[in-house]
Every structure is written in C-alpha cells, then in structure tokens.
N, CA, C and O atoms as CSV, one atom per row, in Angstrom:
chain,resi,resn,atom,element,x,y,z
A,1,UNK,N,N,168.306,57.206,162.359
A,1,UNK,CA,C,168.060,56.392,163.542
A,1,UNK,C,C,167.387,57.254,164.602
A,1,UNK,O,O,167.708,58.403,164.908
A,2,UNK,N,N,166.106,56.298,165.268
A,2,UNK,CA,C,165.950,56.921,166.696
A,2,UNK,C,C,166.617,57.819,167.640
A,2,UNK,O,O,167.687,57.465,168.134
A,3,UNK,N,N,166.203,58.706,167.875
A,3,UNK,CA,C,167.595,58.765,169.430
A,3,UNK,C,C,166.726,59.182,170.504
A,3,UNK,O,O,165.704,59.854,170.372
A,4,UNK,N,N,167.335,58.618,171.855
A,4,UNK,CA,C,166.548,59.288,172.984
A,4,UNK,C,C,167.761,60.139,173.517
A,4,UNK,O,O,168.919,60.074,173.103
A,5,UNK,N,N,167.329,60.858,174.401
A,5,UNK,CA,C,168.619,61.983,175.096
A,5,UNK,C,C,168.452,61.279,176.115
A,5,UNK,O,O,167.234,61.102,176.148
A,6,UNK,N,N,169.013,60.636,177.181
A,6,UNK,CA,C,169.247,60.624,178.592
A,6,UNK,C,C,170.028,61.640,179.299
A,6,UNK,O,O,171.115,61.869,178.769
A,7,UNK,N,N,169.860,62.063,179.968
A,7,UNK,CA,C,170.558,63.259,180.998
A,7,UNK,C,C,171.258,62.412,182.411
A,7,UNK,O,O,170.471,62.043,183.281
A,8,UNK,N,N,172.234,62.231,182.523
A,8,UNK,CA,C,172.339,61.651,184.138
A,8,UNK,C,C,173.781,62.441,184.519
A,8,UNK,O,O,174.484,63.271,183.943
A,9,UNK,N,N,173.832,61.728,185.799
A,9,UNK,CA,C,174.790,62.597,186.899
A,9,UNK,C,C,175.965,61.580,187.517
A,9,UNK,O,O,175.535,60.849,188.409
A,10,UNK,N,N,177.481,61.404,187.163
A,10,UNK,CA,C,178.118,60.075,187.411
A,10,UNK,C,C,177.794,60.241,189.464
A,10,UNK,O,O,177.824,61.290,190.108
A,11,UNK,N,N,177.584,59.172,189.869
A,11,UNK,CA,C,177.129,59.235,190.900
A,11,UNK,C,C,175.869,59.046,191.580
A,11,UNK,O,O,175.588,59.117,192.776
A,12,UNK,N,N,175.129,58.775,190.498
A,12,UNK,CA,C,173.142,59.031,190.965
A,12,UNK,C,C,172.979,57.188,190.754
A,12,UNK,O,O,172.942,56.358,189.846
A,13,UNK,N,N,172.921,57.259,192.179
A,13,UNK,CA,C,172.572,55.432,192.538
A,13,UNK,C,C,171.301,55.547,190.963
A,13,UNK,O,O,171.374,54.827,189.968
A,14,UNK,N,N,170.331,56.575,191.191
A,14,UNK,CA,C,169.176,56.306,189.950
A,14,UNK,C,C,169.635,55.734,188.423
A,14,UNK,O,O,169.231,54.790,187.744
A,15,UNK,N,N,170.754,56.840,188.199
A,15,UNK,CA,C,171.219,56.710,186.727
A,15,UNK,C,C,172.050,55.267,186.772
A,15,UNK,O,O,172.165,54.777,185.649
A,16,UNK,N,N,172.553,54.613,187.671
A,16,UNK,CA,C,173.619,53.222,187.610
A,16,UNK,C,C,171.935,52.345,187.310
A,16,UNK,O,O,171.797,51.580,186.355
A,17,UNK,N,N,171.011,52.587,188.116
A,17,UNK,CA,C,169.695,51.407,187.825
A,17,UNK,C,C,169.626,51.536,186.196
A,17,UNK,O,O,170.038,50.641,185.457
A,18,UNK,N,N,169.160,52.531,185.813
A,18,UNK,CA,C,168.671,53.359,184.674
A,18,UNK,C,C,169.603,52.630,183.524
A,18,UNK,O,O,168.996,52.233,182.529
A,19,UNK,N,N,171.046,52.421,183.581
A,19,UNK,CA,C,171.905,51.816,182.873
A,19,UNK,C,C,171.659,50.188,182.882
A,19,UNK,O,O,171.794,49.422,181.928
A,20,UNK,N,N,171.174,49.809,184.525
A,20,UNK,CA,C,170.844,48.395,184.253
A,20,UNK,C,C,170.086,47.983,183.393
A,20,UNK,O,O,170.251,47.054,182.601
A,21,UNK,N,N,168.911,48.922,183.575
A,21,UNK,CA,C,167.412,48.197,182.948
A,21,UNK,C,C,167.779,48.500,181.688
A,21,UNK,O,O,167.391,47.646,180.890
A,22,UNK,N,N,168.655,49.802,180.980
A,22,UNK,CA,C,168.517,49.816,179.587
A,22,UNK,C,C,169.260,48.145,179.184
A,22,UNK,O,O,168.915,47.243,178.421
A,23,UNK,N,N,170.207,48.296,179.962
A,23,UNK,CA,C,171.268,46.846,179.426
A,23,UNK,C,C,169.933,45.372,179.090
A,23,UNK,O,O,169.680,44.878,177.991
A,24,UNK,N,N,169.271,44.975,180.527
A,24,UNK,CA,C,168.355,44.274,180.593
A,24,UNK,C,C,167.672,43.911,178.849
A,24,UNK,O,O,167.739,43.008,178.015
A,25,UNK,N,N,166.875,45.576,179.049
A,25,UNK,CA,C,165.547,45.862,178.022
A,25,UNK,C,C,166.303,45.029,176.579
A,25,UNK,O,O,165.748,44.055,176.071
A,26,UNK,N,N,167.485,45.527,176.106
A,26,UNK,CA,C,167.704,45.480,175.515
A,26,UNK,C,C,168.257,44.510,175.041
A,26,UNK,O,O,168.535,44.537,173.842
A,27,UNK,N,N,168.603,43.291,175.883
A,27,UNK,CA,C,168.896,41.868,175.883
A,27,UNK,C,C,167.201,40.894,175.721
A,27,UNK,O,O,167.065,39.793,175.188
A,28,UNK,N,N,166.339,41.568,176.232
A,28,UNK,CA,C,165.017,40.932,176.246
A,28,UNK,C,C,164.463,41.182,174.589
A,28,UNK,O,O,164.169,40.383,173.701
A,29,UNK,N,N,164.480,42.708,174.651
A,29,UNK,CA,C,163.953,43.122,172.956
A,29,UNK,C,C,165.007,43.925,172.183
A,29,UNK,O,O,165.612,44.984,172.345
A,30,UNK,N,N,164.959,43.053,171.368
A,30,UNK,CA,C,166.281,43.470,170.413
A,30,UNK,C,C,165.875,44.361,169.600
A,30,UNK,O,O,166.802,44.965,169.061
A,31,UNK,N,N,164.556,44.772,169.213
A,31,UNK,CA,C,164.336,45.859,168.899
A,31,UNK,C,C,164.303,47.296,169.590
A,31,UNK,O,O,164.045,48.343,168.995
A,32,UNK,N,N,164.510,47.212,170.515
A,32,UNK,CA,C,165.159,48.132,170.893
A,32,UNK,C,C,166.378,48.959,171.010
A,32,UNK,O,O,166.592,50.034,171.570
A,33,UNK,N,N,167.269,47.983,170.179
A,33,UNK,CA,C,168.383,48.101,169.747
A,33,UNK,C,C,168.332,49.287,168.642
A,33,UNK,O,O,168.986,50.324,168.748
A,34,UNK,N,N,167.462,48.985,167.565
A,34,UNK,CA,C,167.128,50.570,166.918
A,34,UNK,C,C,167.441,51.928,167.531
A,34,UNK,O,O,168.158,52.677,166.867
A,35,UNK,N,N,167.108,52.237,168.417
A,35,UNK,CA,C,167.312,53.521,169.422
A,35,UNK,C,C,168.393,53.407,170.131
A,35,UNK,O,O,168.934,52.678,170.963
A,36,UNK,N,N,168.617,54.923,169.186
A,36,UNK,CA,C,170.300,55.419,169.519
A,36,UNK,C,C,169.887,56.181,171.029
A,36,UNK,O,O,168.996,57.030,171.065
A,37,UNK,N,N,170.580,55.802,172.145
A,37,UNK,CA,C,170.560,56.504,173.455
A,37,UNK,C,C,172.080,57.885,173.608
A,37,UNK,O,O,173.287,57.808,173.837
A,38,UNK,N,N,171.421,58.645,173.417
A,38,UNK,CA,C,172.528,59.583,173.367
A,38,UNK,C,C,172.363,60.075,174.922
A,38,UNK,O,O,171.476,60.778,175.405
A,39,UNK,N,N,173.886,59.280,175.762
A,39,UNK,CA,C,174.020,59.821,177.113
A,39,UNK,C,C,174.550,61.147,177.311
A,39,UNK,O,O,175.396,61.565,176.521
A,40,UNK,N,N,174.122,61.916,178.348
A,40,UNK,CA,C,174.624,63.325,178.495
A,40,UNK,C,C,174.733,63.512,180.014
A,40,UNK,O,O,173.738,63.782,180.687
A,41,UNK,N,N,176.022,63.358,180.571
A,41,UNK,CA,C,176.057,63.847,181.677
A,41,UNK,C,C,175.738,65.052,182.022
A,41,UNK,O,O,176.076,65.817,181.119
A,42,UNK,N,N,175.142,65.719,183.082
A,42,UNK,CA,C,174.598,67.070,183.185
A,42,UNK,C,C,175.917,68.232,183.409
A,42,UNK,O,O,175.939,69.369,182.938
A,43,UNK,N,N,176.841,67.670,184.150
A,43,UNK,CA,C,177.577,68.547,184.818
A,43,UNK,C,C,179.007,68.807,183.846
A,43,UNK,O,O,179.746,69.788,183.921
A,44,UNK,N,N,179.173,67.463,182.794
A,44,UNK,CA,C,180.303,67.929,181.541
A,44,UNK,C,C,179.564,68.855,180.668
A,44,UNK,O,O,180.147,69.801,180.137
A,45,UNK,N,N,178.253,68.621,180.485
A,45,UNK,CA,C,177.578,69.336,178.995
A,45,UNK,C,C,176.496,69.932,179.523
A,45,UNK,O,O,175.407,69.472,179.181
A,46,UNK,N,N,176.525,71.118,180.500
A,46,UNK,CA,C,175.572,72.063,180.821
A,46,UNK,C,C,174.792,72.970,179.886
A,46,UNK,O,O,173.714,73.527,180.095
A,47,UNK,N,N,175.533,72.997,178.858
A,47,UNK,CA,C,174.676,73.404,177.650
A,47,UNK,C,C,173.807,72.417,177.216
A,47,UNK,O,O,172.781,73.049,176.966
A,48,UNK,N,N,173.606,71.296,176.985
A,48,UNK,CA,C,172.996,70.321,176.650
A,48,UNK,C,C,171.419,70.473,177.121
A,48,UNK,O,O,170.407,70.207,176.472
A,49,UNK,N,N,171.550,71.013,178.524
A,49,UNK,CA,C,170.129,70.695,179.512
A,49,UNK,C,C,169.598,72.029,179.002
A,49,UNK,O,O,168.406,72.208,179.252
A,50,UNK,N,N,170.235,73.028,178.326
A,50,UNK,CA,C,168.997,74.476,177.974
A,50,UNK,C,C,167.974,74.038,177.768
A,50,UNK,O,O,167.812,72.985,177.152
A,51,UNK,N,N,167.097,74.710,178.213
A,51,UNK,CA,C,165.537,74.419,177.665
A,51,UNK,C,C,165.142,73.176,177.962
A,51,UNK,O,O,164.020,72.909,177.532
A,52,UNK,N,N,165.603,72.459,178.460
A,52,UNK,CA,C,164.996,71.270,179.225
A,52,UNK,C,C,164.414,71.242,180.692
A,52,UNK,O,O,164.999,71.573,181.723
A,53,UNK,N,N,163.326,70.844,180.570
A,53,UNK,CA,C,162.184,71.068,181.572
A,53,UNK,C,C,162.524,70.081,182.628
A,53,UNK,O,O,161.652,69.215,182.692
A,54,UNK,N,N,163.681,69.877,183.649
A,54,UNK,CA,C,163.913,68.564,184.566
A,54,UNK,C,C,164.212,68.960,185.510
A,54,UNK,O,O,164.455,70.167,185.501
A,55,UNK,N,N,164.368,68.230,186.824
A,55,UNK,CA,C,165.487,68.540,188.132
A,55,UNK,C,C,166.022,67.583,188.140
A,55,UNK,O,O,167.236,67.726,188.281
A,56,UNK,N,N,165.544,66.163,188.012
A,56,UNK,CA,C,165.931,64.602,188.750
A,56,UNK,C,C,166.532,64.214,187.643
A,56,UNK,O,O,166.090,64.626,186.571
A,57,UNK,N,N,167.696,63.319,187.677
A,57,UNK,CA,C,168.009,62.242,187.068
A,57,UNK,C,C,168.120,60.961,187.195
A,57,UNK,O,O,168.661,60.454,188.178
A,58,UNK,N,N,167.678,60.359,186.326
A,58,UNK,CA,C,168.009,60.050,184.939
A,58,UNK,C,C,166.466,60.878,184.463
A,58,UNK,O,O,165.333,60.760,184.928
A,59,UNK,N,N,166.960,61.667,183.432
A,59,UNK,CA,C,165.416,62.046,182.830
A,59,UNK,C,C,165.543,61.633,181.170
A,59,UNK,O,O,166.512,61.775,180.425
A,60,UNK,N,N,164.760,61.305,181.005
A,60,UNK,CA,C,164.993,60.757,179.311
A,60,UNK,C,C,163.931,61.756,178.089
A,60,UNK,O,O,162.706,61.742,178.206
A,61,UNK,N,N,164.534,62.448,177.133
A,61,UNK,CA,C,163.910,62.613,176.507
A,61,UNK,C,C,163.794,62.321,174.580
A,61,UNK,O,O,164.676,61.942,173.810
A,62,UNK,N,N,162.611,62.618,174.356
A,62,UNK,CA,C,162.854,61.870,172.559
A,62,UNK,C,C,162.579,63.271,171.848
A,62,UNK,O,O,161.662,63.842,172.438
A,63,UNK,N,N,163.147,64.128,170.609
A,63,UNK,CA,C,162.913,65.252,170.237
A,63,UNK,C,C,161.979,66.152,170.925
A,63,UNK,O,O,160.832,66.425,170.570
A,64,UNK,N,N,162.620,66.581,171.964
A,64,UNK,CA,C,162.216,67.507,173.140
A,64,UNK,C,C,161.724,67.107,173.849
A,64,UNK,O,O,161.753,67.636,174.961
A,65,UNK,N,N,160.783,65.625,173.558
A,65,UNK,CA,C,160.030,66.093,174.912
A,65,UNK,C,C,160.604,65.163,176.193
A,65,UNK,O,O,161.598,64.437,176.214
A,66,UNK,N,N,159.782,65.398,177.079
A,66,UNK,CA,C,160.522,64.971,178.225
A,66,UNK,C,C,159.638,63.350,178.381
A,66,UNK,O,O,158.409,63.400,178.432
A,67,UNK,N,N,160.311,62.027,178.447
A,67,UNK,CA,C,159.110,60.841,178.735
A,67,UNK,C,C,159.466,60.390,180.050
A,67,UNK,O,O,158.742,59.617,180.677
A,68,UNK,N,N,160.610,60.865,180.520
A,68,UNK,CA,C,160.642,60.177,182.333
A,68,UNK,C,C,161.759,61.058,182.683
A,68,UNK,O,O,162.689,61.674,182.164
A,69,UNK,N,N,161.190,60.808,183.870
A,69,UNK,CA,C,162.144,62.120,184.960
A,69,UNK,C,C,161.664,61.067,186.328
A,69,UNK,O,O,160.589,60.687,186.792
A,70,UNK,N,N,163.117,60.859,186.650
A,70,UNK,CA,C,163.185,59.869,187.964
A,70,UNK,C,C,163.101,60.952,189.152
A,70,UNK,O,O,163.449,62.133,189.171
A,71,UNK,N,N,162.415,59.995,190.305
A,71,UNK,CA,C,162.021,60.821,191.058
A,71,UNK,C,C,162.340,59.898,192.573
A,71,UNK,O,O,162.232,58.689,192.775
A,72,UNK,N,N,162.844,61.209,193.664
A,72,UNK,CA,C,163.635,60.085,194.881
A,72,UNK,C,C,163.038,59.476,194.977
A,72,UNK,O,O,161.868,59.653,194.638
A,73,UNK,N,N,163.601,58.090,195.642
A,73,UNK,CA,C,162.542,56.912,196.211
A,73,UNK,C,C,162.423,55.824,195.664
A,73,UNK,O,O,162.219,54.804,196.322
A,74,UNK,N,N,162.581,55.829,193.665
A,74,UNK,CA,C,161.784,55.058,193.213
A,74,UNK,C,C,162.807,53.954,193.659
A,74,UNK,O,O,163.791,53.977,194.400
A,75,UNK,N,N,162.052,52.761,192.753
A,75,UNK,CA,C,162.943,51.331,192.995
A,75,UNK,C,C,163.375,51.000,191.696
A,75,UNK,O,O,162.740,51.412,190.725
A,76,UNK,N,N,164.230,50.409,191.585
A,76,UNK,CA,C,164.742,49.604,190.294
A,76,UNK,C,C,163.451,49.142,189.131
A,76,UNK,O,O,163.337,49.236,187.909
A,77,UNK,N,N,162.760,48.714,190.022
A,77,UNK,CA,C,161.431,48.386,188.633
A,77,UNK,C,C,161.016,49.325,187.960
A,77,UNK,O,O,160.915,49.415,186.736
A,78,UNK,N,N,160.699,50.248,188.980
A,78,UNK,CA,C,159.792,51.402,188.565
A,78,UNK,C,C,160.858,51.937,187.804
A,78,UNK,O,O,160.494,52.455,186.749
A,79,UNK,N,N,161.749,51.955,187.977
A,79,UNK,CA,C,162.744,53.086,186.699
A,79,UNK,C,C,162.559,51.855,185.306
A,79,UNK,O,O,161.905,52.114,184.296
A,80,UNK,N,N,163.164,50.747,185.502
A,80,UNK,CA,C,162.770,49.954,184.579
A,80,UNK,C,C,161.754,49.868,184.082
A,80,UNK,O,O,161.796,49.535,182.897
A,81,UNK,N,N,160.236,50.133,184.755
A,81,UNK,CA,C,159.463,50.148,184.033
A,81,UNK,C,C,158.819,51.577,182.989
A,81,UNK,O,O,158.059,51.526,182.022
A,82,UNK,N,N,159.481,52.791,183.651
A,82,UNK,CA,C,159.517,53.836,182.790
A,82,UNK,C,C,160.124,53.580,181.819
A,82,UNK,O,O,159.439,53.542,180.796
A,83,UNK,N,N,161.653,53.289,181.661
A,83,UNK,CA,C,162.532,53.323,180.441
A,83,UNK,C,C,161.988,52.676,179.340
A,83,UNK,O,O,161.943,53.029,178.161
A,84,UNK,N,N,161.412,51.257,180.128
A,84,UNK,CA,C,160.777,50.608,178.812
A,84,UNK,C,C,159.762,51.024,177.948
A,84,UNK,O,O,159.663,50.700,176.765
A,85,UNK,N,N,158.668,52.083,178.864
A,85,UNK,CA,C,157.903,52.501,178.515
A,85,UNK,C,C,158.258,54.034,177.432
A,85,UNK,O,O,157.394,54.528,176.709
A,86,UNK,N,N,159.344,54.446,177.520
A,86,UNK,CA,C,160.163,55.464,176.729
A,86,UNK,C,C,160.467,54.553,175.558
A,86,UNK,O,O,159.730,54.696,174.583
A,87,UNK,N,N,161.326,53.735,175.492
A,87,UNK,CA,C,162.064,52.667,174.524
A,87,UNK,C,C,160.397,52.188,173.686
A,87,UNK,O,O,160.248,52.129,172.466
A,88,UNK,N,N,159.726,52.010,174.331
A,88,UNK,CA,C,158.435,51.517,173.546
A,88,UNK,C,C,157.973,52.791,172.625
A,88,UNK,O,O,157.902,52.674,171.401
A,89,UNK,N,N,157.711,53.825,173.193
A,89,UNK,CA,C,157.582,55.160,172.650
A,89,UNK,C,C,158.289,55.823,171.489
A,89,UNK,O,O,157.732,56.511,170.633
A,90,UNK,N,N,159.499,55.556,171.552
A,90,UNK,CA,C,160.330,55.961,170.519
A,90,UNK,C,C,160.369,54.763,169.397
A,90,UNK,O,O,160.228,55.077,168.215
A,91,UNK,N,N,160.555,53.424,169.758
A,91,UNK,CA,C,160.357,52.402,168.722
A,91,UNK,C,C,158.715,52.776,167.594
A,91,UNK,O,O,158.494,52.398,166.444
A,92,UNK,N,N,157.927,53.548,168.431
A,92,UNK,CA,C,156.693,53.369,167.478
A,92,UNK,C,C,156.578,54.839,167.200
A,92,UNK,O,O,155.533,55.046,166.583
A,93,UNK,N,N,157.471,56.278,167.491
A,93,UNK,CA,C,156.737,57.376,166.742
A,93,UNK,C,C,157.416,57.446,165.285
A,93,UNK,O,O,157.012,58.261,164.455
C-alpha cells in the first residue's frame, strides 16, 4: 500500500484543517482511500523528522520527498487544496 508521512504538532490550528480536508477528500474520492497516511507527531517521534527537510506543519511527505509544507497564514482551502494535490500524487506514482 501507498503511504504518505504527515508530520504535525497536537495543537497547530494548521494540522486540525489538514485532518479536515483529509476526512473531506476522502469522503469525495474513495480512491483515495488506497493511501495509507502514516501520522507522526513531531514532538512524540523526533526521530522520525531526521533528514527531513521542513519547519511548518502539517508537512506531508511520499518516500522522502517532501509534497507540502504548510505555511502561516494559509486558509483552509489552500491546505485542502495542497493535500489533495499530494493524495493525487501518490494515487498515480
């Protein structure tokens, strides 16, 4: 199975959106259901983030690489519209 890594922080108004839109995405396209989201809080599993290229969370990545790294400011869409655009990414490599 797929997997994406998500990285988030309990507390990051970003990462509670980030959980919406996956919930959303994934009620809209059920193929997206394929992709295993392996959550990783940063601050239980600090080993986890080695070698990961991020500051912001929610940052999502698919076998290393990095496809979104939230950044202050954004709005609910715009994270939604990254994730989907990750979830699209991993459904087709």
């Amino acid at each position: 199975m797929k997997e994406l890594e998500l990285f988030f922080l309990h507390g990051c108004p970003y990462c509670v959106k980030a959980r919406k839109a996956i919930g959303e995405l994934l009620q809209e396209n059920p193929a997206f259901g394929e992709i295993a989201i392996r959550w990783i809080e940063e601050s239980e599993e600090p080993a986890l983030t080695t070698g990961r290229d991020y500051y912001y969370v929610p940052s999502l990545f698919y076998q290393g690489e990095k496809l979104y790294e939230a950044q202050p400011g954004q709005s609910y869409e715009t994270i939604r519209e990254h994730i989907r655009a990750a979830l699209e990414y991993a459904l087709q490599a």
